[in-house]
PLY file of the C-alpha trace (Angstrom):
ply
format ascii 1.0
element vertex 415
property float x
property float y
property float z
element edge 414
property int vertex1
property int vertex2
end_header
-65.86 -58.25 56.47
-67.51 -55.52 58.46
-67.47 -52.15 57.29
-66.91 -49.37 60.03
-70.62 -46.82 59.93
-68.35 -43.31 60.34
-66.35 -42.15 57.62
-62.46 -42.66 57.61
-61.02 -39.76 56.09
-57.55 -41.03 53.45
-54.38 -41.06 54.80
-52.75 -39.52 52.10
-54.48 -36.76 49.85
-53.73 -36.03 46.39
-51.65 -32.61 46.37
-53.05 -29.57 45.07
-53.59 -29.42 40.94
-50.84 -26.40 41.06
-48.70 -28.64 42.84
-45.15 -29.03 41.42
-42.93 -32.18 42.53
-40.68 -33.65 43.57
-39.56 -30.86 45.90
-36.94 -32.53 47.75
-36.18 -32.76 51.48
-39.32 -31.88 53.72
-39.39 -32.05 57.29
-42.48 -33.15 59.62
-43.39 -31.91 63.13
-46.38 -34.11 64.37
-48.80 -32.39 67.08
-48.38 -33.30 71.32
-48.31 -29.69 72.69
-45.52 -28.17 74.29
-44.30 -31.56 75.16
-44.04 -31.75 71.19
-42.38 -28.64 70.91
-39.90 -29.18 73.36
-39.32 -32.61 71.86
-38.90 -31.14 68.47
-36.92 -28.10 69.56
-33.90 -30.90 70.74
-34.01 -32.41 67.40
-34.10 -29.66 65.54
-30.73 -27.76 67.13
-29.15 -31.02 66.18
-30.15 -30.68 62.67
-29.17 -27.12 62.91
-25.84 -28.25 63.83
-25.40 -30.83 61.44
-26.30 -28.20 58.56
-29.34 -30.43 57.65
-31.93 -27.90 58.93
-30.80 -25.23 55.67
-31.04 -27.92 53.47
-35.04 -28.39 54.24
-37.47 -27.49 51.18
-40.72 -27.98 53.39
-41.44 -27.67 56.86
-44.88 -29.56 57.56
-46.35 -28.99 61.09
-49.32 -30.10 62.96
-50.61 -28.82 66.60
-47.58 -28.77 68.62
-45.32 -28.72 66.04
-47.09 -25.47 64.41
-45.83 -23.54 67.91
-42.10 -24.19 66.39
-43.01 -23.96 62.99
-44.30 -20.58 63.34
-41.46 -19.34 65.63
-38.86 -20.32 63.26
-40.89 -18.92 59.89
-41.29 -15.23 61.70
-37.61 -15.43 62.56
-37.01 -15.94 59.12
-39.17 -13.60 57.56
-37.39 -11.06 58.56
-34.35 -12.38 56.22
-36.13 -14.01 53.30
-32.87 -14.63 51.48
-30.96 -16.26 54.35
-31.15 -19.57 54.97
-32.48 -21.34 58.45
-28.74 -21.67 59.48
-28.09 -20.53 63.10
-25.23 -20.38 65.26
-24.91 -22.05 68.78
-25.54 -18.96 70.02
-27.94 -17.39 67.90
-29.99 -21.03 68.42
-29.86 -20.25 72.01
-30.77 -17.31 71.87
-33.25 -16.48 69.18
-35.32 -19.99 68.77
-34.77 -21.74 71.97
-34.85 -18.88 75.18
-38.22 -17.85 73.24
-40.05 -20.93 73.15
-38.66 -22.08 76.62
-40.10 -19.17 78.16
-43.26 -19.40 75.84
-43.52 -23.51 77.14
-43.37 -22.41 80.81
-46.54 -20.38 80.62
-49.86 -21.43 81.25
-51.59 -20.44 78.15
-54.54 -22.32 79.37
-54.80 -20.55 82.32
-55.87 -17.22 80.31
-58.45 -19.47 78.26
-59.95 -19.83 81.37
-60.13 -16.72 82.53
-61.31 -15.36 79.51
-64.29 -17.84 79.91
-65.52 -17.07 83.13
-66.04 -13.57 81.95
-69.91 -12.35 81.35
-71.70 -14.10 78.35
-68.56 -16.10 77.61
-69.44 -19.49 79.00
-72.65 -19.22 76.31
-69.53 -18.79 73.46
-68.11 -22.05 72.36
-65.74 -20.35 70.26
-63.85 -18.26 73.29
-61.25 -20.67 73.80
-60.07 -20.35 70.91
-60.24 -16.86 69.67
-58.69 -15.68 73.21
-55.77 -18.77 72.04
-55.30 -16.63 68.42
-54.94 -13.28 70.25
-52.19 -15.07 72.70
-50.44 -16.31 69.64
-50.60 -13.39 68.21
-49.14 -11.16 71.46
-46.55 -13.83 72.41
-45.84 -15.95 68.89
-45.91 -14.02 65.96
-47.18 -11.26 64.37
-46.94 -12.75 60.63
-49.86 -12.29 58.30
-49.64 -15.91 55.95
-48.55 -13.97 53.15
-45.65 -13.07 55.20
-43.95 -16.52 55.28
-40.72 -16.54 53.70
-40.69 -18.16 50.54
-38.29 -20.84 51.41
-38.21 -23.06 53.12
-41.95 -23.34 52.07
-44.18 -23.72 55.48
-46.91 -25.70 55.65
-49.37 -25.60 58.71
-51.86 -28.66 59.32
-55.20 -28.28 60.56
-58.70 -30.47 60.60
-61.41 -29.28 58.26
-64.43 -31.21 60.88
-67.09 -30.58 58.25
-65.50 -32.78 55.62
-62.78 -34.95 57.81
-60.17 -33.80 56.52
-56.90 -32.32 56.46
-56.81 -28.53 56.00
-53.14 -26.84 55.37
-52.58 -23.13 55.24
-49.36 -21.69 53.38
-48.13 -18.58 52.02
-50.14 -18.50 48.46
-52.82 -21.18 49.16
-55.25 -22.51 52.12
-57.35 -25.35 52.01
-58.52 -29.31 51.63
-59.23 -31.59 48.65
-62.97 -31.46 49.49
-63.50 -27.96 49.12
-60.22 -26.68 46.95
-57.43 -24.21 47.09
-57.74 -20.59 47.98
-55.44 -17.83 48.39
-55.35 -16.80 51.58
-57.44 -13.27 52.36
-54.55 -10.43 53.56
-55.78 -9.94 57.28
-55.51 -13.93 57.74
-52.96 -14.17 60.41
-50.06 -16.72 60.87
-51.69 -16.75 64.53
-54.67 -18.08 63.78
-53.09 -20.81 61.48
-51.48 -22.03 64.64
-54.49 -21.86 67.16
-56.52 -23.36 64.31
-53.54 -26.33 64.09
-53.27 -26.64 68.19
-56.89 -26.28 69.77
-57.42 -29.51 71.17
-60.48 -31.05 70.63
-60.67 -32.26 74.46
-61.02 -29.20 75.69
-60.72 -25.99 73.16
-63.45 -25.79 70.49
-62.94 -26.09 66.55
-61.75 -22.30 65.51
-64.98 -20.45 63.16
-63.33 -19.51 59.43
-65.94 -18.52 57.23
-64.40 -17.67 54.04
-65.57 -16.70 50.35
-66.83 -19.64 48.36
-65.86 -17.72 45.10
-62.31 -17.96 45.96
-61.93 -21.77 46.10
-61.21 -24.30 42.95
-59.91 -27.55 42.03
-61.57 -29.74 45.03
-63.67 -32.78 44.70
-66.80 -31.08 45.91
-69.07 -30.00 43.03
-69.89 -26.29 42.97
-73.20 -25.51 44.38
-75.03 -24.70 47.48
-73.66 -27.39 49.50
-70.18 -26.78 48.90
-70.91 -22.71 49.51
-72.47 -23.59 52.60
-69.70 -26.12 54.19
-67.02 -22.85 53.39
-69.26 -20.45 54.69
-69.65 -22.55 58.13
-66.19 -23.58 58.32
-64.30 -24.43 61.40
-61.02 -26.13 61.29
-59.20 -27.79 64.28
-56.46 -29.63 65.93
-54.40 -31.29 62.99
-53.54 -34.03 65.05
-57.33 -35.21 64.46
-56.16 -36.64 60.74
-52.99 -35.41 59.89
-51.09 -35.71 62.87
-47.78 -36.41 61.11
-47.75 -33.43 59.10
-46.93 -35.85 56.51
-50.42 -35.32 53.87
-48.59 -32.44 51.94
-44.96 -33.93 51.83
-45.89 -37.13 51.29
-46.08 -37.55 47.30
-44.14 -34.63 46.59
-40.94 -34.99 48.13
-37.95 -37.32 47.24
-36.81 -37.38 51.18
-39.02 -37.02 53.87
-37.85 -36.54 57.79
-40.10 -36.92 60.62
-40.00 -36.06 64.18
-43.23 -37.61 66.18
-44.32 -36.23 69.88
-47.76 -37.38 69.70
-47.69 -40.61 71.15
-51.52 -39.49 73.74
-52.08 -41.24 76.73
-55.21 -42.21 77.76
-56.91 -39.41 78.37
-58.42 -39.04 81.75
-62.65 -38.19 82.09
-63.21 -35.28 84.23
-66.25 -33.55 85.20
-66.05 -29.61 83.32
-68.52 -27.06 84.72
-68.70 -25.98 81.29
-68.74 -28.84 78.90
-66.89 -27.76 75.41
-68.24 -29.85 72.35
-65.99 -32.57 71.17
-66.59 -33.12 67.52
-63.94 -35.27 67.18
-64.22 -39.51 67.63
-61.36 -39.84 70.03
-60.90 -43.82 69.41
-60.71 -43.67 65.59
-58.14 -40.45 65.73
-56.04 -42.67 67.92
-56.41 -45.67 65.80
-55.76 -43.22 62.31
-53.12 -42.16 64.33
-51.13 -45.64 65.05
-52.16 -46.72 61.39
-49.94 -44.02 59.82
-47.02 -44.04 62.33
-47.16 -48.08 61.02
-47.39 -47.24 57.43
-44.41 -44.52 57.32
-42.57 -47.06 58.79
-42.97 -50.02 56.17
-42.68 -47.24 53.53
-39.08 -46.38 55.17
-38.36 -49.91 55.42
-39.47 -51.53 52.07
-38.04 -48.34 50.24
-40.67 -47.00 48.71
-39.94 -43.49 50.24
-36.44 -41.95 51.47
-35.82 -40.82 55.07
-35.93 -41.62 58.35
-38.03 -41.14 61.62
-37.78 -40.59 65.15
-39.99 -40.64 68.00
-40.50 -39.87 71.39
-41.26 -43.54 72.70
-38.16 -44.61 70.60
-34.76 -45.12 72.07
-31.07 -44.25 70.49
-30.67 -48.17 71.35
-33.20 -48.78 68.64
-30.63 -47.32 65.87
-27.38 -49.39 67.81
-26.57 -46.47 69.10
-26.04 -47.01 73.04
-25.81 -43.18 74.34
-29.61 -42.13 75.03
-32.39 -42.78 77.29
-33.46 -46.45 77.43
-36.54 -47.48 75.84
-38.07 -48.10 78.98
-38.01 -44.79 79.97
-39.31 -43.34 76.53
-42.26 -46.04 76.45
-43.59 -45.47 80.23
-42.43 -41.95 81.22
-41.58 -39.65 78.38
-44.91 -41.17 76.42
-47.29 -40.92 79.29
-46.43 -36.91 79.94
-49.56 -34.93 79.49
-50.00 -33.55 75.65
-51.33 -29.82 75.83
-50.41 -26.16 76.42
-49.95 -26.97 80.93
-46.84 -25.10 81.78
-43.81 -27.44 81.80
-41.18 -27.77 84.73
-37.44 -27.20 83.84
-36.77 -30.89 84.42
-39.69 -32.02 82.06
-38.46 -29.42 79.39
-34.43 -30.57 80.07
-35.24 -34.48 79.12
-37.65 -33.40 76.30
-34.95 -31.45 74.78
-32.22 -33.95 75.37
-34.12 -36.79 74.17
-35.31 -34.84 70.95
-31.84 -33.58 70.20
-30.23 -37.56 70.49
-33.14 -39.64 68.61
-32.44 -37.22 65.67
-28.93 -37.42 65.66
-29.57 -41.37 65.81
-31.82 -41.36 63.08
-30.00 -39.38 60.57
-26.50 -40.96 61.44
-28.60 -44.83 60.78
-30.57 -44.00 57.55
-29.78 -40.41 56.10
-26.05 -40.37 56.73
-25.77 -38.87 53.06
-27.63 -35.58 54.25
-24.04 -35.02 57.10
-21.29 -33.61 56.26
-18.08 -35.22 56.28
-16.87 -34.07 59.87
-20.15 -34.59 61.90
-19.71 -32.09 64.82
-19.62 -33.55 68.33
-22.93 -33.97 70.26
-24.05 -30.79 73.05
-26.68 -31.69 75.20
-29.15 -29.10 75.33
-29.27 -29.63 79.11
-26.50 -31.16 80.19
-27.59 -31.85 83.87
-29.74 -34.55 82.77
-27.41 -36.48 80.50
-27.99 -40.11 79.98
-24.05 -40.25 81.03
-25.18 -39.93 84.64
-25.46 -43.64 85.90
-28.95 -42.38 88.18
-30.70 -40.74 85.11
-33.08 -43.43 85.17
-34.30 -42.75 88.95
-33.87 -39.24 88.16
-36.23 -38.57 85.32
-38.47 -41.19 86.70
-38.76 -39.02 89.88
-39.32 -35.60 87.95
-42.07 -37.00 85.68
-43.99 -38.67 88.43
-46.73 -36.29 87.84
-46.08 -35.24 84.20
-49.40 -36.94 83.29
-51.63 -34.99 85.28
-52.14 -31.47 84.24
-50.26 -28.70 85.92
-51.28 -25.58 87.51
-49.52 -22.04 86.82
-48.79 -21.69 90.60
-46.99 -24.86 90.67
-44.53 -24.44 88.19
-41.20 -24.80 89.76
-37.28 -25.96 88.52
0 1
1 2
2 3
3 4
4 5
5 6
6 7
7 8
8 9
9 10
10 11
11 12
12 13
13 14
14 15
15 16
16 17
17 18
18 19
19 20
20 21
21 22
22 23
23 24
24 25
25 26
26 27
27 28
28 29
29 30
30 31
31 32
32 33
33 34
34 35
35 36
36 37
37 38
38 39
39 40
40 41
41 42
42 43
43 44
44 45
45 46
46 47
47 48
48 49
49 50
50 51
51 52
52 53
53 54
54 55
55 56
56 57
57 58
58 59
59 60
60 61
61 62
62 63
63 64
64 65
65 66
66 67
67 68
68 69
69 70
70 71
71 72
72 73
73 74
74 75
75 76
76 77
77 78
78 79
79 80
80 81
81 82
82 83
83 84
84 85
85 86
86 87
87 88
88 89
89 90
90 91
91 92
92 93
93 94
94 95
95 96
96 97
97 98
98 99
99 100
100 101
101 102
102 103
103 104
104 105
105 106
106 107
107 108
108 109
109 110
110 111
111 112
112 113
113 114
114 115
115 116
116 117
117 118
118 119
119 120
120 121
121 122
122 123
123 124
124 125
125 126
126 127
127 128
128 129
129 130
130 131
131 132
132 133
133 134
134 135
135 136
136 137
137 138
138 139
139 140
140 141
141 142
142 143
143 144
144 145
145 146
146 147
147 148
148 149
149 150
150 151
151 152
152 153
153 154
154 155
155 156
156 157
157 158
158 159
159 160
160 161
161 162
162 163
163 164
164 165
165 166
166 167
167 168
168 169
169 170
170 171
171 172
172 173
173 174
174 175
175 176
176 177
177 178
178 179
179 180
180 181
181 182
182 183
183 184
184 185
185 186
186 187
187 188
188 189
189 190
190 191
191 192
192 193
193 194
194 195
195 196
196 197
197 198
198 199
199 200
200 201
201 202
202 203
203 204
204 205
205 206
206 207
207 208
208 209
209 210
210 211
211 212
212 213
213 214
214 215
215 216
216 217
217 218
218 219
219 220
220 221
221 222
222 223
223 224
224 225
225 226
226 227
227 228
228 229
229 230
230 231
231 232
232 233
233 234
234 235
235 236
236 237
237 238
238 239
239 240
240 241
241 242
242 243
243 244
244 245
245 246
246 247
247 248
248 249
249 250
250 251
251 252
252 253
253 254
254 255
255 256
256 257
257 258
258 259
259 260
260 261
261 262
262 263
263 264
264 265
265 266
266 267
267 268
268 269
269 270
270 271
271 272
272 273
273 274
274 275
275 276
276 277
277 278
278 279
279 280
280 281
281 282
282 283
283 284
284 285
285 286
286 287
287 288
288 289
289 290
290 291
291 292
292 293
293 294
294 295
295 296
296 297
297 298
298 299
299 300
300 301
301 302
302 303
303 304
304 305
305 306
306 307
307 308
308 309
309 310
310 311
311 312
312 313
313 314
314 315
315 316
316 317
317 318
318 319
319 320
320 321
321 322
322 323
323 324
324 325
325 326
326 327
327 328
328 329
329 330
330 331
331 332
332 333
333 334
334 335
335 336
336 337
337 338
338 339
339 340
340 341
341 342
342 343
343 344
344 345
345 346
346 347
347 348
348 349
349 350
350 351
351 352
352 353
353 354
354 355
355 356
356 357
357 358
358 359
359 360
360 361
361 362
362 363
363 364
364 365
365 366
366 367
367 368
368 369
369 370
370 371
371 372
372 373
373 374
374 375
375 376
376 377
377 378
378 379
379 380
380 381
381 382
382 383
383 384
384 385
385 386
386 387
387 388
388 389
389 390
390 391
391 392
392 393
393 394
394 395
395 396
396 397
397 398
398 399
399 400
400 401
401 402
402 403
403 404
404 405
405 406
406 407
407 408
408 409
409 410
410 411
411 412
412 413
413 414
């Protein structure tokens, strides 16, 4: 058999040594940009209205995922006691105006601005610091040790030294390579997300030299080498190896959810007047990628873990239930829409949200109908002028995404 020359990170890492487990029901966000967030902004005001959302112990996000993560964790912080339970209205108003707005802007468009300035085009770490700032201005103002203490939030990134998956929280930070850490008090919820979303295509790995004196319990053995990897740090997109969210839920939950965006397309080559570095191997993360959407699946299947999973190239057909987008449409349009921070069109962000909002309701009615309650409430489209009901949907959505692939320009942005 031949062995592959690059290192393949785990798929699952052992949980911290202060890790205590089972926790109970966790919930994964995998990474895909805003088309990710609006994806998992559907299904999650379905599992707001099914009271399954307030029943969540962890909250595991990667890349896109992080955006809503991080949204919902500062609107919760300022309630620590209350549970994420939300009205119709309050869900309109609080998590999903904010976030709509938030996916209509070009947040790349300021990267690249900010690069053009003097000196900057010299700085591969621009991108990304001017992409913490936004977050900061726009997203939230948390510090880490702000999160509310439950649900617990976990936030996925890609220690690139190592290969492996880094995860800040509210009391720890870290890998299994170089150990657990409590997070320093200016370290910013911000960064945690622009650390989780900088894609590798085109944003740079985010700089986070910390303290080697404040890490313990990882596999590396004390010593210069391991002091030098924290002292050079840079962590990036979680997508790269953890693209799930599912490496801290995992082995330590009895029921695991999981809502997955990140279904890339090919990515097209283009000429950049100012190449960024690209320290990630694009054809093993999309391989890594396929191999654990394949084994969550046969772990759902053959029962050796609890919960259920829905997708964005999945179809409510696929649970026998016939009110949804057809699987046609998921697999060749919804899939193929571009995966990064390009300003969406009301029409892209209307489907997103509708399809999100139905796959979850599919899933959990299929394999988790012990998490409902007894009267399951009656479904509310998040955008009910694209309904499936509507017997030219299909030439409809087709026509809106013709050029969701490509990437789209501020000025262009229309209904």
């Amino acid at each position: 058999m031949s062995t592959v020359s690059a290192p393949r990170p785990a798929l699952i890492p052992e949980p911290p040594p202060s890790e205590e487990y089972p926790r109970g029901l966790a919930l994964c966000l995998s990474g895909g940009g805003f088309r990710a967030l609006l994806f998992h902004l559907g299904a999650l005001r379905r599992l707001n209205e099914l009271g399954v959302l307030a029943k969540i112990d962890t909250l595991s996000a990667t890349s896109g995922g992080s955006i809503l993560a991080a949204h919902l964790a500062t609107l919760l912080a300022k309630d620590p006691a209350k549970k994420a339970t939300f009205t119709p209205e309050a869900w309109a108003e609080s998590v999903e105006a904010p976030l709509l707005a938030l996916a209509r802007e070009d947040l790349q468009r300021g990267l690249r601005t900010f690069l053009l300035l003097a000196r900057n085009p010299f700085r591969p770490h621009a991108r990304v610091e001017a992409l913490a700032k936004r977050y900061e201005e726009i997203l939230t103002p948390l510090k880490l040790r702000e999160l509310p203490p439950t649900p617990r939030f976990v936030f996925c990134a890609t220690d690139f030294l190592w290969s492996v998956p880094w995860t800040f929280e509210r009391d720890q930070m870290g890998d299994r390579q170089l150990g657990w850490a409590p997070p320093p008090d200016g370290a910013t919820l911000a960064r945690a997300v622009a650390a989780s979303s900088c894609f590798p295509r085109s944003i740079s790995p985010l700089p986070a030299p910390l303290d080697p004196a404040l890490f313990s319990g990882g596999a590396a053995s004390p010593g210069p080498v391991r002091d030098a990897a924290i002292r050079r740090l840079a962590l990036g997109d979680g997508a790269s190896h953890s693209h799930l969210g599912l490496d801290p839920v995992w082995k330590t939950h009895t029921t695991v959810l999981v809502s997955e965006a990140g279904a890339y397309p090919k990515a097209r080559q283009r000429k950049q007047f100012f190449p960024q570095p690209n320290p990630v191997p694009l054809g093993i993360d999309g391989e890594g990628q396929e191999i654990r959407r394949r084994r969550l699946v046969s772990g759902f299947v053959g029962g050796q873990i609890s919960g259920t999973f829905w997708s964005i190239s999945s179809a409510t057909s696929s649970y026998r239930i016939p009110f949804g987008y057809s699987k046609s449409l998921a697999r060749d349009v919804l899939c193929t829409m571009r995966a990064g921070l390009d300003p969406v069109t009301g029409a892209e962000a209307g489907v997103l949200l509708n399809h999100g909002y139905l796959t979850a309701d599919a899933a959990l009615r299929t394999h988790t109908s012990q998490l409902l309650p007894r009267l399951v409430p009656h479904l509310q489209l998040p955008s009910p002028g694209w309904s499936p009901a509507d017997p030219d949907i299909e030439r409809r959505v087709r026509v809106a995404f013709a050029r969701s692939g490509r990437r789209r320009r501020w000025w262009k942005t229309g209904p």
